[in-house]
N, C-alpha and C positions, 0 to 999 in steps of 0.2 A: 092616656096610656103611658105605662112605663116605657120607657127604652128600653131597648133589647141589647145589653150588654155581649159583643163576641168579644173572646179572647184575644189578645194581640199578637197578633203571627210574629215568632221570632224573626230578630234582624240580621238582615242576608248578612251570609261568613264575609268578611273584607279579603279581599284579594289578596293572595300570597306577595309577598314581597318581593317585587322583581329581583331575580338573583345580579350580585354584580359581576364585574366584570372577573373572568379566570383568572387568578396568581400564576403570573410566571413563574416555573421551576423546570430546573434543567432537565428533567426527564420529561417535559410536555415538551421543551425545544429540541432534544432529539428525538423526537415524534415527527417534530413536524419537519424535520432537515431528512429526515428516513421518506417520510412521501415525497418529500422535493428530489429524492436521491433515485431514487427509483421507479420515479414518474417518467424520466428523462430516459430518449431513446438513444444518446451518447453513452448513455453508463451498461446500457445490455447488450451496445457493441463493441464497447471496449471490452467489459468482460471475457466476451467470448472469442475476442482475438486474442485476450491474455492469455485462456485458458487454451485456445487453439497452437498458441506461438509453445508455450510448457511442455503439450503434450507431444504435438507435433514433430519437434527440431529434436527435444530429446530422444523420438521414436528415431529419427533419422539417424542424430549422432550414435545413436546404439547398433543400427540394423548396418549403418557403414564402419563402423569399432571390427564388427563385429565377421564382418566378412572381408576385412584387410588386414585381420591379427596378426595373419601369420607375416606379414609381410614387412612387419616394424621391426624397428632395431632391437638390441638390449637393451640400451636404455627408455625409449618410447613401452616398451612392454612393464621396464620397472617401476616406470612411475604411473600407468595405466592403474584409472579408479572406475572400477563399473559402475557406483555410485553416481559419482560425480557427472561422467557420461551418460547418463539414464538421467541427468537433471539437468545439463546442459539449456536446455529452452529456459531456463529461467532468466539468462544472462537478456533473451533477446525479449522476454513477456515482462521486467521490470520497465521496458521503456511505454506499454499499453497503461501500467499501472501508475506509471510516473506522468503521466500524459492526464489521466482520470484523473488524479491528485490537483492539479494543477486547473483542469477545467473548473471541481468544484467549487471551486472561491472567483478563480477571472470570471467564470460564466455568469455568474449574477452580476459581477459588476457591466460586465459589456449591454446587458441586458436593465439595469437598472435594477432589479429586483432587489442588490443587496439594499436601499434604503428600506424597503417594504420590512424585509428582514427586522435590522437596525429600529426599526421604527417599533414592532410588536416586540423589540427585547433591546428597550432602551441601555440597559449595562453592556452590549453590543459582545464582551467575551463570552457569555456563555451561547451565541451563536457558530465561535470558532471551536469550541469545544464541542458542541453537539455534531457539526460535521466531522470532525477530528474524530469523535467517537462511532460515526454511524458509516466512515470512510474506513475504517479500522477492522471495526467489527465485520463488515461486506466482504472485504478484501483478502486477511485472513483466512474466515472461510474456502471462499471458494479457492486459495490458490491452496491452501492445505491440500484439498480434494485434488484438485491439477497435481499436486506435488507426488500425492501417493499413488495416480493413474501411471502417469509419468515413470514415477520410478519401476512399480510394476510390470509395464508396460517393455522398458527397456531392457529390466531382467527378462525379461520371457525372450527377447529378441537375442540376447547375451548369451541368454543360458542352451543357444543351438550350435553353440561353439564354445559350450560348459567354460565361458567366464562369467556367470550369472551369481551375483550371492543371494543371500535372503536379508528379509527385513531385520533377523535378529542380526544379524551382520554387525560387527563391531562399526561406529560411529554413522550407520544407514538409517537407524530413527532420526538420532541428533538432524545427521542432513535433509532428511526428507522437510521435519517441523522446520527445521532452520531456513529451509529454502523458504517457505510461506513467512516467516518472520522476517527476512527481509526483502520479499519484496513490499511486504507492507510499511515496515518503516520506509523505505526508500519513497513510495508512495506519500506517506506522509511530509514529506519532504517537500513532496511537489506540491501537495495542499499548504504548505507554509510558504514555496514558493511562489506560486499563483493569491495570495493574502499579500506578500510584500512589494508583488512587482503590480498585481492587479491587471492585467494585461495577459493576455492568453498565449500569443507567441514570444514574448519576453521570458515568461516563466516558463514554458517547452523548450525554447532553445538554451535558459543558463541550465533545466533541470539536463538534457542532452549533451551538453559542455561538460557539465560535472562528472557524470556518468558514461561521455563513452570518447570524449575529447580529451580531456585533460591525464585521464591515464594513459594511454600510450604517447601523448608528447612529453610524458614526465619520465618513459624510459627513455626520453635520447637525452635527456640530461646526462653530465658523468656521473660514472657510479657511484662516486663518492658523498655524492648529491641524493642521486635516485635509492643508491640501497639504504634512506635513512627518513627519504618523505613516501615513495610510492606506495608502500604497505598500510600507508593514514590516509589515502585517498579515501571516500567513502564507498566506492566501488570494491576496491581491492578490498577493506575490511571490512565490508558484509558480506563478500563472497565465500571468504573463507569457514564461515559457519556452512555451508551446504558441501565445500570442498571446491568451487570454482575458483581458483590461486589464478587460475592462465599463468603462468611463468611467472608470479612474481617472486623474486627471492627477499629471503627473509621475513614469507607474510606471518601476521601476527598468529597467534591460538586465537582459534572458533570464537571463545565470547569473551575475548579483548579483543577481536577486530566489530563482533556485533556489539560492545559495549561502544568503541569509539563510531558506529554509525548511528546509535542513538542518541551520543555527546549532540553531533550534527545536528541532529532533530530536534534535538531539543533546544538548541540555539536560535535556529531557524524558526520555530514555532515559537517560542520567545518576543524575538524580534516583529512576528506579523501580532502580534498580543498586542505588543508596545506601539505600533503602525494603527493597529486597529481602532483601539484606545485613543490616540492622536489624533489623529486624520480622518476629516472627512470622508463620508462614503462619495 
């Protein structure tokens, strides 16, 4: 008998190619600094004492403006800014933001995680840039939103003793955006300081010195001293973009005081670059 010739069953597909591994690119690392950011039960209490301290104090300082008017001097009433007072909480919610700042970089190291980090992004800068950017972009936001509750908030309470303006108010946009602008740079200050010192209360307390120590010891200097450094504190010159001066005389214009708080910044973030790049995690 002949063979019974069958046909030859085609040969099985060969197995796709295991894919390799993911190319790092800086928008997969601030992907993944955005879950680390907001996984964390620090960062949605800090938030909301920031956003509570904004709304809050400047409800106060409006609702007390506002019912001891009559009782101020002439000049107390001439240099009264309902603005300014309806934003007032900013002065005391940049220390929530400066604090955030500041954990996002010590807290990995107290924790070790920054090698973990460091290790899936061996050129280790685009790790400080993706917090940098995912700290920015968070912070902004929501103090924007604080800013414009805030001010609304405190005109309403202004406007029952008709000193209330409106938003189109000469320089009341500029301060509202202004106030969210810097607390965010001031923030990121603190994320450059918590990068240089690595240490969590090292970088709260120089971020603390900076901002609420070193200006008022820089008024008992003599004047001749104080009315020529105090206005370049970075305090004093990001305050004056929202209109928060507190007495200081001769402060800078709005954004020559926010241009030299982001000289600051950008020193400081500089320098943890140069650290980061260096030095061991």
């Amino acid at each position: 008998m002949s063979a019974v010739l069958t046909p030859t069953a085609p040969a099985a597909a060969a197995p796709a190619a295991a894919a390799g591994p993911l190319k790092v690119t800086q928008g997969r690392v601030i992907r993944s600094e955005w879950m680390k950011f907001r996984s964390l039960r620090s960062t949605l209490y800090t938030l909301l004492a920031a956003v509570a301290l904004t709304i809050g104090i400047g409800a106060l300082f409006s609702a007390v403006t506002a019912s001891q008017f009559h009782t101020l001097g002439a000049g107390d009433r001439a240099a009264f800014n309902s603005v300014s007072t309806s934003l007032e909480g900013i002065s005391f919610a940049v220390v929530a933001f400066g604090v955030l700042g500041v954990l996002l970089m010590s807290g990995e190291y107290s924790t070790g995680m920054i090698r973990s980090s460091l290790t899936a992004v061996p050129r280790r800068l685009p790790v400080l840039w993706g917090k940098l950017a995912v700290f920015a972009g968070t912070i902004f936001s929501v103090s924007l939103v604080a800013s414009f509750i805030s001010f609304f908030l405190g005109q309403a309470l202004l406007s029952s003793h008709h000193l209330g303006v409106a938003i189109t108010a000469p320089d009341a946009l500029r301060s509202v955006i202004g106030a969210a602008l810097y607390v965010t740079v001031a923030g990121l200050i603190g994320v450059a300081l918590g990068a240089l010192f690595r240490n969590t209360a090292a970088g709260i307390a120089t971020f603390a010195g900076v901002f609420f120590v070193i200006p008022p010891l820089a008024t008992l200097l003599p004047a001749s001293v104080s009315s020529h450094v105090v206005q370049y504190l970075p305090s004093n010159a990001g305050e004056v973009l929202w209109g928060g001066t507190h007495g200081v005389t001769n402060a800078l214009a709005p954004w020559t005081g926010f241009a030299v708080l982001c000289g600051y910044a950008v020193i400081l973030i500089a320098a943890a670059a140069w650290r980061l790049r260096r030095a061991d995690a």
